[in-house]
C-alpha positions in Angstrom: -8.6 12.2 12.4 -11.6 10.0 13.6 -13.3 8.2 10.3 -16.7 6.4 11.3 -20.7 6.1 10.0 -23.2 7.5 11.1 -26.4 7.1 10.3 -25.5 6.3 6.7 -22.8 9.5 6.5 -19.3 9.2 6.5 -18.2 11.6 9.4 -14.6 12.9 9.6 -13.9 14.4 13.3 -10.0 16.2 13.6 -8.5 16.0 17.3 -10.2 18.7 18.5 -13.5 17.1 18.0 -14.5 19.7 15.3 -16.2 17.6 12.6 -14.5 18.0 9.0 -16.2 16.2 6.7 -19.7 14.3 6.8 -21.8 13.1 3.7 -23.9 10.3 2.5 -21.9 10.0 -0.9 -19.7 11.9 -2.2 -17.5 14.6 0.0 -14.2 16.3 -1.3 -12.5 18.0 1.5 -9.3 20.2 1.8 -9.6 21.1 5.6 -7.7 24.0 6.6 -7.0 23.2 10.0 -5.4 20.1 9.8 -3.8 19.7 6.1 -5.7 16.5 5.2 -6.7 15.8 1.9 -10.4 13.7 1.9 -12.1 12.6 -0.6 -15.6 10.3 -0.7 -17.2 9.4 -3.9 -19.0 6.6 -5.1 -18.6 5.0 -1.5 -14.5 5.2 -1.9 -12.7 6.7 0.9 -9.5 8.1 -0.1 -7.3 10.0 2.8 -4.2 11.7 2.8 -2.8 13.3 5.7 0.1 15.4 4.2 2.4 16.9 6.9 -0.2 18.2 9.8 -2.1 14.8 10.7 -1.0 12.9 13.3 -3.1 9.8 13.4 -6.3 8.3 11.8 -8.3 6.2 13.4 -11.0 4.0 12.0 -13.6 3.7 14.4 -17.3 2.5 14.0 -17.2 1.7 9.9 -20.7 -0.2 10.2 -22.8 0.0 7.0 -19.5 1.2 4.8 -18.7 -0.9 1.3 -16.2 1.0 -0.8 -12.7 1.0 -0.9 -10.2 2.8 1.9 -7.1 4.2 0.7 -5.3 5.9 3.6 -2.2 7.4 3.2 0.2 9.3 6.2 2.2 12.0 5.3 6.3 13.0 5.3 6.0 13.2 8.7 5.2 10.6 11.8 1.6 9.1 11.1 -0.1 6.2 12.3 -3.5 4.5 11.3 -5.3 2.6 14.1 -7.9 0.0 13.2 -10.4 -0.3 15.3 -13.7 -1.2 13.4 -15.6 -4.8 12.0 -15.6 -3.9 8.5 -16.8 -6.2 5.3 -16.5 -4.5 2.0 -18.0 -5.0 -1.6 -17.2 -7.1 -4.3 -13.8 -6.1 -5.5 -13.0 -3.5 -2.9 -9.6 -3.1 -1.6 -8.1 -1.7 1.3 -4.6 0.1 0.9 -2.7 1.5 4.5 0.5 3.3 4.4 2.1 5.1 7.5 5.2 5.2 9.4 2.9 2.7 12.5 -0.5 1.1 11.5 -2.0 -1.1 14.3 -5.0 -3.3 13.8 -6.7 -3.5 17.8 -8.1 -6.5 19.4 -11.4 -7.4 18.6 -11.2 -5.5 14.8 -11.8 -7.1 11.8 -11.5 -6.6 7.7 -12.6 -8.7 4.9 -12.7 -8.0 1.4 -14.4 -10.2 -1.5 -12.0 -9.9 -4.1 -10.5 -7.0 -3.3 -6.7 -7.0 -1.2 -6.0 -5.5 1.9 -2.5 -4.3 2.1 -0.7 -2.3 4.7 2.5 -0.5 4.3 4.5 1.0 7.2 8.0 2.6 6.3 8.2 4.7 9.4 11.6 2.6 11.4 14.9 4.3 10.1 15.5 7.4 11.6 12.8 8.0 13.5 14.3 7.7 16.9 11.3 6.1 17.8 10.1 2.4 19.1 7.7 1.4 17.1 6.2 -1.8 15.5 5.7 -1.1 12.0 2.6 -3.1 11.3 0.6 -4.7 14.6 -2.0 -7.3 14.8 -3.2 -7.0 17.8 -5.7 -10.3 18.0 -7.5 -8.9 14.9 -9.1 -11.0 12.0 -7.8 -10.0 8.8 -9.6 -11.8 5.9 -10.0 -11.8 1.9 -12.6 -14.1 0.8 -12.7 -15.1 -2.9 -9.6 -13.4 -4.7 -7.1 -11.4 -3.3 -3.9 -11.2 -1.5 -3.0 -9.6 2.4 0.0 -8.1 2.2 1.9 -6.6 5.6 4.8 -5.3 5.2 7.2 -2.6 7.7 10.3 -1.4 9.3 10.2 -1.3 13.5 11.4 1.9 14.9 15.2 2.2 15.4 15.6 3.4 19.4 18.3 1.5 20.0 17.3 0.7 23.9 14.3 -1.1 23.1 13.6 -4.8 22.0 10.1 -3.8 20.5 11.3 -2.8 17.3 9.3 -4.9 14.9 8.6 -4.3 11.5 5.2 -6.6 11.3 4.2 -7.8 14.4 1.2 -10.5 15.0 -0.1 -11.2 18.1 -3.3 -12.3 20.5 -4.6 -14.9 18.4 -4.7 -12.7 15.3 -5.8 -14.5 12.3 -4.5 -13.6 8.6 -6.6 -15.7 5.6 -7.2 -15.7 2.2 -9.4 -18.2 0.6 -7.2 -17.7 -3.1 -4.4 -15.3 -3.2 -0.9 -15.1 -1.0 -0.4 -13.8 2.4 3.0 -11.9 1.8 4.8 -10.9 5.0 
């Protein structure tokens, strides 16, 4: 799934580039080709992938405020970061996959509001993975609030890049007053 704005609407694209959801306010989605659960009201973003989604990807979020709760399903998921996002007053942002990568050049700042990311996808997935990656992103909670990162790297057991949070590229992690929990 691709999640971006567009002109004001929150537009949901699946992998075939078939678009899913789109809406100014409030959309509550149960798409039959791809499983996902989506809901959008009162500028809160709320997506779960249940068994069929492979990925989300945050793209473009400019002009989006509410809250983003983004949740993979029982099988491999990952969420990929990819946007400048500030939110509202006391919105949060909750991630939880088996991989979630933050790219270079993204950022996320809440007022008041935490941004935690939760990736549980290492044992038994055969897989190399880094649980959670900073990739030379700016994560950011202004006011009150806490970052948490927290994951399990894959277990292939030829690989060294089996991390479970991984910061790198100059990434920057802040809070003005709350904890940074690693």
């Amino acid at each position: 799934l691709r999640v971006s704005m567009s002109g004001g609407n929150l537009v949901i694209v699946d992998s075939n580039g078939h678009t899913i959801a789109s809406g100014p306010t409030d959309l509550d989605g149960d798409p039959a080709n791809n499983g996902a659960e989506i809901a959008y009201v009162d500028q809160n973003l709320v997506i779960d992938t249940n068994v069929d989604v492979d990925s989300i990807v945050f793209g473009d979020m400019t002009g989006f405020t509410g809250s983003i709760t983004a949740i993979g399903g029982s099988e491999f998921d990952e969420i990929i970061y990819k946007s400048e996002l500030t939110l509202a007053d006391g919105k949060a942002v909750d991630l939880s996959a088996e991989e979630i990568k933050f790219w270079p050049g993204s950022s996320l700042t809440t007022f008041n509001g935490n941004i935690v990311a939760v990736a549980a996808g290492g044992i038994g997935s055969g897989e190399q993975l880094q649980g959670v990656h900073v990739y030379g992103a700016d994560l950011e909670v202004t006011g009150i609030g806490s970052v948490t990162l927290a994951g399990e790297g894959g277990d292939e057991p030829d690989s060294n890049s089996n991390i479970g949070v991984h910061i790198t590229n100059e990434a920057t992690i802040t809070t003005e007053d709350g904890n940074i929990d690693i």
